[in-house]
PAZAPA-4460 file (N, C-alpha, C; in steps of 0.05 Angstrom, whole numbers, plus 32768, in hexadecimal, padded with zeros to 4 digits):
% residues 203
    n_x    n_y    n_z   ca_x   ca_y   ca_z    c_x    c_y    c_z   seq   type   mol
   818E   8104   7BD7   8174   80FE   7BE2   8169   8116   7BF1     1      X     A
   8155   811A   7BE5   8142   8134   7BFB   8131   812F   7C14     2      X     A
   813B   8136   7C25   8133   812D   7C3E   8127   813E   7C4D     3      X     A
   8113   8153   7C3D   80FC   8160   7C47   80E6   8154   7C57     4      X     A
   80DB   8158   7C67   80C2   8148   7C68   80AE   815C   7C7A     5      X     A
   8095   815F   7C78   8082   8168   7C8D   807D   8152   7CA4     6      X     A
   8077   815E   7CB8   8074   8152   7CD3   805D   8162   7CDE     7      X     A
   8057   814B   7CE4   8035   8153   7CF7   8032   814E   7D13     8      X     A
   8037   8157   7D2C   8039   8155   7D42   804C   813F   7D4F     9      X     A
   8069   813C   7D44   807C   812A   7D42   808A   8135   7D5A    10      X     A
   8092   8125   7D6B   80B2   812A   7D7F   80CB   8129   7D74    11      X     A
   80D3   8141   7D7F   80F3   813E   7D77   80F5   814F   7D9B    12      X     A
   811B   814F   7D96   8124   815E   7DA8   8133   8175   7DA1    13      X     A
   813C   818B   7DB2   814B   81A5   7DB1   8157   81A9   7DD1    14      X     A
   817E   81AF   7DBE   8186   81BE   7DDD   8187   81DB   7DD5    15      X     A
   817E   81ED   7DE8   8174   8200   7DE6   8192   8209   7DF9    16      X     A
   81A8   821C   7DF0   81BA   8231   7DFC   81A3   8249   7DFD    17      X     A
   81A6   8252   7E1B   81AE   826F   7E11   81B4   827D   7E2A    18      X     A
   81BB   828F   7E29   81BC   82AA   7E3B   81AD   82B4   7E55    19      X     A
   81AF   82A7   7E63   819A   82AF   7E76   8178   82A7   7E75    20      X     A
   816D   82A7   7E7B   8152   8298   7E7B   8142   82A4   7E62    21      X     A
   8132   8296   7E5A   8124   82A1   7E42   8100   8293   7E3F    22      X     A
   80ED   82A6   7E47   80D9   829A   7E44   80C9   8290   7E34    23      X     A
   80D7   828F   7E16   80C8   827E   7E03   80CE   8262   7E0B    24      X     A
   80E7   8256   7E14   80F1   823E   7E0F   80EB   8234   7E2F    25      X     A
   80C9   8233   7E34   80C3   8225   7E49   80A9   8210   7E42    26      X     A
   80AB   81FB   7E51   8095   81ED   7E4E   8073   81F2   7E50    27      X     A
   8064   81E6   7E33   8051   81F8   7E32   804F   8209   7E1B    28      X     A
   805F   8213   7E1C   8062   8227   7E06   8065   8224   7DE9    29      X     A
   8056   8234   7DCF   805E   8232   7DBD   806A   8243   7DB3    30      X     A
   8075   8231   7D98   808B   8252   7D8D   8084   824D   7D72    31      X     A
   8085   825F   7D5F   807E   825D   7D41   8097   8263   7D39    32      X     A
   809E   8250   7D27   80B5   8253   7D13   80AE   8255   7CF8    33      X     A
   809A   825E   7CF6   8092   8264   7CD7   8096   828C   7CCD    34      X     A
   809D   828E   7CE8   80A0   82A6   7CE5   80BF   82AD   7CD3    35      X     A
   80C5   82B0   7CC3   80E2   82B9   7CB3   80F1   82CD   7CCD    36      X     A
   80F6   82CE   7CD6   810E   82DB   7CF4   8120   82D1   7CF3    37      X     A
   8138   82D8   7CFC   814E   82CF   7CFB   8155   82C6   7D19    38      X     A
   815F   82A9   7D19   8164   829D   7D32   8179   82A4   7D41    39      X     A
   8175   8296   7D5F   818E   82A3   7D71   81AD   82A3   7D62    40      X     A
   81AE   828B   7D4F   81CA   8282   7D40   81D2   8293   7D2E    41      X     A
   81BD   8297   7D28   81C4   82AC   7D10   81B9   82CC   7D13    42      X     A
   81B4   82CA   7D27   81AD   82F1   7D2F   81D0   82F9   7D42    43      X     A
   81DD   82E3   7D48   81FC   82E6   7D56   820D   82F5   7D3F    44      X     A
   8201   82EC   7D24   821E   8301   7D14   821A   831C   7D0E    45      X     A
   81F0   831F   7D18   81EF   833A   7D0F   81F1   8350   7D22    46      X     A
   81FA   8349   7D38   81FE   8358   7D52   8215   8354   7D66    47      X     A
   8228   834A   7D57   823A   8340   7D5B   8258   834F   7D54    48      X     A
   8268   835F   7D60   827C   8367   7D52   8295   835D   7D63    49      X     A
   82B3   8353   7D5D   82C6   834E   7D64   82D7   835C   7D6E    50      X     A
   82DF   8364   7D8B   82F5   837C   7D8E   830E   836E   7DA1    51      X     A
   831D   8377   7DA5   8329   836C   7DBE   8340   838A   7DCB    52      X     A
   8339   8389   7DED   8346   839D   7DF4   835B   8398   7DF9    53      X     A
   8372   83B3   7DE7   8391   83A1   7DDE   83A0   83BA   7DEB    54      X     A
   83B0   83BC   7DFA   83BA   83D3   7E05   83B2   83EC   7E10    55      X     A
   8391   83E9   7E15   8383   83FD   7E20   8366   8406   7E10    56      X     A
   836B   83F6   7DED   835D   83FE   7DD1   8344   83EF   7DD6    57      X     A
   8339   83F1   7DCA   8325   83D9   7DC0   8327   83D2   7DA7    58      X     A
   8330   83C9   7D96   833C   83BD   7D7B   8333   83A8   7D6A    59      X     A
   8320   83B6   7D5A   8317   839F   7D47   8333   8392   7D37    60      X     A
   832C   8379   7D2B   8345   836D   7D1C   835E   8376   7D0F    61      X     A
   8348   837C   7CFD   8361   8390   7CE5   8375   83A8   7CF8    62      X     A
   8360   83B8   7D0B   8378   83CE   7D18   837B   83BF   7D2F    63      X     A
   8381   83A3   7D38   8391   839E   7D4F   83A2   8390   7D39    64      X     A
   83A8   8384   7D1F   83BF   8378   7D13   83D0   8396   7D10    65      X     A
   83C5   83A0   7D0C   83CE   83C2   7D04   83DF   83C1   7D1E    66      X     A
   83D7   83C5   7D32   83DE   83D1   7D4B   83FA   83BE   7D55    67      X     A
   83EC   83A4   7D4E   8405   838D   7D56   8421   8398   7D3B    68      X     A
   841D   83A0   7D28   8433   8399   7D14   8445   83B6   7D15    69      X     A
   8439   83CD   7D20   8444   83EB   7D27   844E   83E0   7D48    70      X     A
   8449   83D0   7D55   845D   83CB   7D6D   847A   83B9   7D6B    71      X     A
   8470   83A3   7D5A   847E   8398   7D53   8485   837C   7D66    72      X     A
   8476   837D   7D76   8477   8361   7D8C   846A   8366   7DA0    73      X     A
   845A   834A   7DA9   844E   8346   7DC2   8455   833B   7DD8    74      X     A
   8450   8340   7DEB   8459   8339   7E11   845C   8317   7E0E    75      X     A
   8457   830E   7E21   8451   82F5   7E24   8435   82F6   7E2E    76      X     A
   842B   830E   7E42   8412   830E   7E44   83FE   830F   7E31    77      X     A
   83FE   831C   7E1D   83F5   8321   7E04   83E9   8310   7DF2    78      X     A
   8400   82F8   7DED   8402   82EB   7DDC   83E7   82D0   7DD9    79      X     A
   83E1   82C7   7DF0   83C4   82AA   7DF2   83AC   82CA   7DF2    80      X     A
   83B0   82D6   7E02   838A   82EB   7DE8   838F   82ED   7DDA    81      X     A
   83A1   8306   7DCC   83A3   8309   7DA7   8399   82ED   7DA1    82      X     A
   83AE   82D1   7DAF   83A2   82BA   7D93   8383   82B1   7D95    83      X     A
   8380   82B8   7DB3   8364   82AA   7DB6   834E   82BD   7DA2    84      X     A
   8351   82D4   7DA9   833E   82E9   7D8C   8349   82E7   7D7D    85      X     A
   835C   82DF   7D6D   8355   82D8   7D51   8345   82C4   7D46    86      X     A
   8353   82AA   7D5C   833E   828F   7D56   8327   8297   7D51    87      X     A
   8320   829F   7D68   82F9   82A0   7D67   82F0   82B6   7D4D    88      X     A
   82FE   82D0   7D46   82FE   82DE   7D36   82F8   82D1   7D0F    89      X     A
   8310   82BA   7D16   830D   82A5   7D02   82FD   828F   7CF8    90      X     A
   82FA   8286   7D0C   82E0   827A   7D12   82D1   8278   7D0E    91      X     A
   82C1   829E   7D17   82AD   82A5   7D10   82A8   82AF   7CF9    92      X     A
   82B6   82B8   7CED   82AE   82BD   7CCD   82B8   82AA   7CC3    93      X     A
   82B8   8295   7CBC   82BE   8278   7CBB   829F   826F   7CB9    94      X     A
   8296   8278   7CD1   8278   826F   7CC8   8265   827E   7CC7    95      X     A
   826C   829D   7CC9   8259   82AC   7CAF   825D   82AA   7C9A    96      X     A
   8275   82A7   7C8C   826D   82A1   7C70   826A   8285   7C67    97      X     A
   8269   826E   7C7F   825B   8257   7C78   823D   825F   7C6E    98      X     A
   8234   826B   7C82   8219   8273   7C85   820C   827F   7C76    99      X     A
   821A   8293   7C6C   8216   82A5   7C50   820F   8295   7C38   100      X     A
   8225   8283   7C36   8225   8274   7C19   820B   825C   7C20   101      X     A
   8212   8252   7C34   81FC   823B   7C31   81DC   824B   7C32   102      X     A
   81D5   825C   7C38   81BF   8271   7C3B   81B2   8275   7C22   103      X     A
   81C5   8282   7C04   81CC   8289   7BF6   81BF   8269   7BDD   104      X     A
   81D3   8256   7BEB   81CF   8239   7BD5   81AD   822B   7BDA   105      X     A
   81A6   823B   7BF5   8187   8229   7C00   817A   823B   7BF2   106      X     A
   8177   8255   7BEF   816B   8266   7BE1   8163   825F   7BBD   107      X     A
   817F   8264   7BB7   817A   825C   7B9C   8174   8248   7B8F   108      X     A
   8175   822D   7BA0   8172   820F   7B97   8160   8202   7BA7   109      X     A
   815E   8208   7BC3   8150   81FA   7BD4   8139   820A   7BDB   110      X     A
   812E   821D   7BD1   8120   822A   7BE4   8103   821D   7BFB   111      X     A
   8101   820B   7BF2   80E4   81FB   7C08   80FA   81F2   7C1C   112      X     A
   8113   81F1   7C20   8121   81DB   7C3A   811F   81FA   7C52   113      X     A
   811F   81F0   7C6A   8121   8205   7C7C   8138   8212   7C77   114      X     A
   813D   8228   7C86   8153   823E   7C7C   815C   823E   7C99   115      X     A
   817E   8239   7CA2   818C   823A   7CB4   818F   825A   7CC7   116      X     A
   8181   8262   7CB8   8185   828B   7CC5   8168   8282   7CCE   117      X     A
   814E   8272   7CCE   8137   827A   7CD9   812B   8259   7CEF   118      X     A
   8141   8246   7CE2   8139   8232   7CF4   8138   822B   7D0D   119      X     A
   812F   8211   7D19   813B   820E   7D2A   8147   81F3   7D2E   120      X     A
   8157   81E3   7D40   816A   81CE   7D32   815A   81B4   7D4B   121      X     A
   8150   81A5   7D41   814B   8186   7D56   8156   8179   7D4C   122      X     A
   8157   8160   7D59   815A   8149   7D4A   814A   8131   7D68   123      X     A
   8147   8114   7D5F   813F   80F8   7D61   8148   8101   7D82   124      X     A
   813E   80EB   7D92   8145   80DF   7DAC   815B   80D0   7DAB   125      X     A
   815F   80B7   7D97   817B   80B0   7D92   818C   80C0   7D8E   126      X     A
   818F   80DE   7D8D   81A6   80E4   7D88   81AF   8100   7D9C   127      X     A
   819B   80F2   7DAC   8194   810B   7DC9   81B8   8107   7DD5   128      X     A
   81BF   80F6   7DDD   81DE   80F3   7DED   81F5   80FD   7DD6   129      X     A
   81EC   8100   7DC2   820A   8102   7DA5   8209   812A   7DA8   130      X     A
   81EC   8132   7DA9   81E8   8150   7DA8   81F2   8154   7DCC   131      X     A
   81EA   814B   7DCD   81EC   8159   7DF0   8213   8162   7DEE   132      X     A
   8219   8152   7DE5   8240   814A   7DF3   8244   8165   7DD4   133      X     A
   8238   815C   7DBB   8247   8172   7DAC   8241   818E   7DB4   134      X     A
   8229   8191   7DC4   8222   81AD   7DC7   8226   81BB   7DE1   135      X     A
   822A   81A2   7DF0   8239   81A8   7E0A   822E   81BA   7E1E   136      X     A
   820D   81A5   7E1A   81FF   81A5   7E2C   81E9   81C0   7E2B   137      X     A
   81D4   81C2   7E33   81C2   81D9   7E35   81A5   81CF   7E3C   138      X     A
   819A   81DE   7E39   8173   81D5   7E43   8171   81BF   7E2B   139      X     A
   8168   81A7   7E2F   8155   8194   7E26   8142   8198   7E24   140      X     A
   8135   819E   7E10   8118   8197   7E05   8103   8185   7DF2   141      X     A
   80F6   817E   7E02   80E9   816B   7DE6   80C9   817D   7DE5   142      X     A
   80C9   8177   7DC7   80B6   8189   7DB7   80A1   817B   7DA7   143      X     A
   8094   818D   7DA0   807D   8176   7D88   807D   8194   7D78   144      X     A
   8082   817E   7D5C   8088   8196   7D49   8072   8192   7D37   145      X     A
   806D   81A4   7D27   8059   81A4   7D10   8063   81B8   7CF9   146      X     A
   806C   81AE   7CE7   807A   81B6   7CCE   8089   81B2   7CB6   147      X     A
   80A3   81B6   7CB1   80B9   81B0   7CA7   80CF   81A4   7CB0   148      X     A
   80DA   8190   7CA7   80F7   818E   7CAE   8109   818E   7C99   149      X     A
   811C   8188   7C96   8134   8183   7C8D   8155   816F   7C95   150      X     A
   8156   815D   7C96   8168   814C   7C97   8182   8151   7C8F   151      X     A
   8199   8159   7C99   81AE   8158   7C8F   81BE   8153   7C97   152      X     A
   81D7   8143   7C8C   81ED   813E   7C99   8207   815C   7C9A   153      X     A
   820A   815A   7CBC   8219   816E   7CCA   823E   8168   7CB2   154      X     A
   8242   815C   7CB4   8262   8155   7CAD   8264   8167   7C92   155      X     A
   824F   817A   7C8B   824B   8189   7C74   8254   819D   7C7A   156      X     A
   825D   81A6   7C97   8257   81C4   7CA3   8274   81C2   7CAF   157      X     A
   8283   81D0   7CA0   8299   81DE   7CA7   82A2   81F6   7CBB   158      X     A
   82B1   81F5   7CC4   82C0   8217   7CD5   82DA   821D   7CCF   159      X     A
   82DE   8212   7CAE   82F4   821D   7CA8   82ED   8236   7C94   160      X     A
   8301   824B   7C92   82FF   8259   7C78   8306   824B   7C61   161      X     A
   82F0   8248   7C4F   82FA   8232   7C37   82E9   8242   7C19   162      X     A
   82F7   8241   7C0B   82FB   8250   7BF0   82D6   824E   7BF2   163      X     A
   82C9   825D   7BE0   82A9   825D   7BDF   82A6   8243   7BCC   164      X     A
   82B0   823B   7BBE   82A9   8229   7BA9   82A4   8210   7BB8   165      X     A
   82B9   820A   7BC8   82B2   81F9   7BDB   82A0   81F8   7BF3   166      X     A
   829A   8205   7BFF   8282   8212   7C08   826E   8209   7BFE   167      X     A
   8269   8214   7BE9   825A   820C   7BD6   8252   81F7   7BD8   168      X     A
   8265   81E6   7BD0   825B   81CA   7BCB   8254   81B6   7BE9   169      X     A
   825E   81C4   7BFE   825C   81BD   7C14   8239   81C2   7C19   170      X     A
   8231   81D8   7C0D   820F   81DD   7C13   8204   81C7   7C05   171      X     A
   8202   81C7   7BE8   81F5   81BE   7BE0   81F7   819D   7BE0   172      X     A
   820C   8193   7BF8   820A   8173   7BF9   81F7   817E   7C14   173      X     A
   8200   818F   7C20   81E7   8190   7C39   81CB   819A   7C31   174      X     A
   81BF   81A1   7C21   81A3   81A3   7C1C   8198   8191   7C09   175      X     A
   81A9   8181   7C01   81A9   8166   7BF7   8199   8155   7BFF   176      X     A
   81A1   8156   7C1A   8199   8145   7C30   81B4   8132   7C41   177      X     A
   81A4   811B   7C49   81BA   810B   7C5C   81B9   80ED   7C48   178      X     A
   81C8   80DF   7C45   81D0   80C3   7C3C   81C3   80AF   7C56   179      X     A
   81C0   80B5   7C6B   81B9   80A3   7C84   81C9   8096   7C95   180      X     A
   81DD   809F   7C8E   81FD   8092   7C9A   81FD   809E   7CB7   181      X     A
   8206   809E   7CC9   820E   80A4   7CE4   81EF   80B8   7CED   182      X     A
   81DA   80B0   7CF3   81C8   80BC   7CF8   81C0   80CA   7D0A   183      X     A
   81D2   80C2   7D23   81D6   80D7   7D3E   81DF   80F0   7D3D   184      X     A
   81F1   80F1   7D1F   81FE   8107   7D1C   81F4   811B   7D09   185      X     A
   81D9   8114   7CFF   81D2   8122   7CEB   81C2   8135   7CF8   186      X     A
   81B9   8157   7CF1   81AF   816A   7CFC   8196   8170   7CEE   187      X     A
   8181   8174   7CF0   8162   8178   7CEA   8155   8194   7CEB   188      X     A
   8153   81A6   7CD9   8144   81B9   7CDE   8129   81C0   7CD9   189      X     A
   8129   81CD   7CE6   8105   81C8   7CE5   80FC   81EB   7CEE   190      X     A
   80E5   81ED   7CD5   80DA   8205   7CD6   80B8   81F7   7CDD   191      X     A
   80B1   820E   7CEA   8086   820B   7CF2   807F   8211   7D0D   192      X     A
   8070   81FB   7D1B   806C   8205   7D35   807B   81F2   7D4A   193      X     A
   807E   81FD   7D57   8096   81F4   7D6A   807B   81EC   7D88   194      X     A
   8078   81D8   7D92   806B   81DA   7DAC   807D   81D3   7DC3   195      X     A
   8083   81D7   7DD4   8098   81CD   7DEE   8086   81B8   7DFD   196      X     A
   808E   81A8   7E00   8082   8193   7E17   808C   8194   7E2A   197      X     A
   80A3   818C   7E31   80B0   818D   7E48   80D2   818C   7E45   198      X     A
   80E1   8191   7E64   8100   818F   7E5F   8101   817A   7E64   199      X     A
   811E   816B   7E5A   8122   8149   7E65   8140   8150   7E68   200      X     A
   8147   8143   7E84   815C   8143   7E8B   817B   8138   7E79   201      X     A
   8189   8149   7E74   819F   8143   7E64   81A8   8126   7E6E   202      X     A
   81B5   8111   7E5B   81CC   80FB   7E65   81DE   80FF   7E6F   203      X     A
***
C-alpha cells in the first residue's frame, strides 16, 4: 500500500535534538523543506570521522586494529573504550549503508516519496509518549505542515550490518508503505513547508 499523501495545513508533531540552541526551531518560525539539503541525520556521516586516542595516537579503525594486533594485548584499562568505539564505529556504518541502499531503492523506484537525506520526521499526537521514550526526549514541537508525507513502518530499519540484498528488501517493504498495524510506532516523513506553532511540554 502507498501511503503518500499531500497535506494542507495539517498538525503533526517533531522532537527536535540538537546541539545547543538553534534559531530555526523556534516558535513562529518557518522552515522550507522543499529545498533538497541534506538534514541534521544525514549531514552526521558527511562530517563525521571516527578516531579514538589509543596510547597517545589518534587512530582511525583499521590503524588502531593494526596497533592493537603489533602489541599484542590490552590493559584492563583499555579494554570497555576500544569496545565502546568499535560499537558505535559499527553501528554507524550499519546505518550508512542502511542509508545508502534505502536512498538508492527511493530513487530508482520511489522517486515522488520524500527522501530520508532531505526530510524531516513527525508523526500524530497519539504517538507523542511512544517517540518521546524512543528518542529520549528533546524540544517538542507541534507544527502545521503543508506538503508531502510518507507513512512507514519503522521495524523496516535496521542497525545491523546485513548483506545488501537484504537491505534491499528491507527498503522497499519501507517505501511500500505501512500495513496499519502498531500505529504509534510508525515514522512519517514529510517534505514542504514546515510552520512551528509552538513547544508542548514532553510526558
Amino acid at each position: 500500500m502507498n501511503n503518500s499523501n499531500y497535506v494542507k495545513n495539517k498538525t503533526f508533531y517533531h522532537i527536535h535534538r540538537q546541539n545547543g540552541y538553534s534559531p530555526l526551531w523556534v516558535p513562529g518560525n518557518q522552515i522550507d523543506f522543499t529545498i533538497k539539503r541534506p538534514n541534521e541525520f544525514s549531514s552526521f556521516y558527511s562530517k563525521t570521522h571516527f578516531f579514538l586516542n589509543f596510547r597517545g595516537e589518534d587512530l582511525y579503525p583499521n590503524s588502531l586494529v593494526q596497533k592493537i594486533n603489533q602489541s599484542g594485548v590490552l590493559n584492563g584499562q583499555e579494554i570497555v573504550p576500544v569496545l565502546n568505539f568499535f560499537g558505535t564505529v559499527i553501528k554507524e556504518s550499519a546505518l550508512y549503508l542502511r542509508e545508502t541502499v534505502f536512498e538508492e531503492v527511493r530513487v530508482q523506484y520511489f522517486s515522488n516519496l520524500p527522501s530520508r537525506k532531505n526530510c524531516i520526521w513527525v508523526f500524530e499526537e497519539d504517538a507523542t509518549d511512544y517517540w518521546s521514550k524512543t528518542l529520549g526526549g528533546g524540544q517538542l514541537l507541534r507544527l502545521e505542515l503543508t506538503g508531502v508525507i510518507h507513512i512507514a513502518d519503522q521495524r523496516h530499519l535496521s542497525s545491523e550490518i546485513l548483506p545488501e540484498d537484504i537491505i534491499r528488501q528491507h527498503a522497499f517493504n519501507y517505501w511500500t508503505g505501512t500495513d496499519g498495524q502498531n500505529k504509534c510506532e510508525q515514522e512519517i516523513l514529510f517534505e514542504g513547508i514546515v510552520k512551528i506553532l509552538d513547544e508542548v511540554n514532553l510526558p
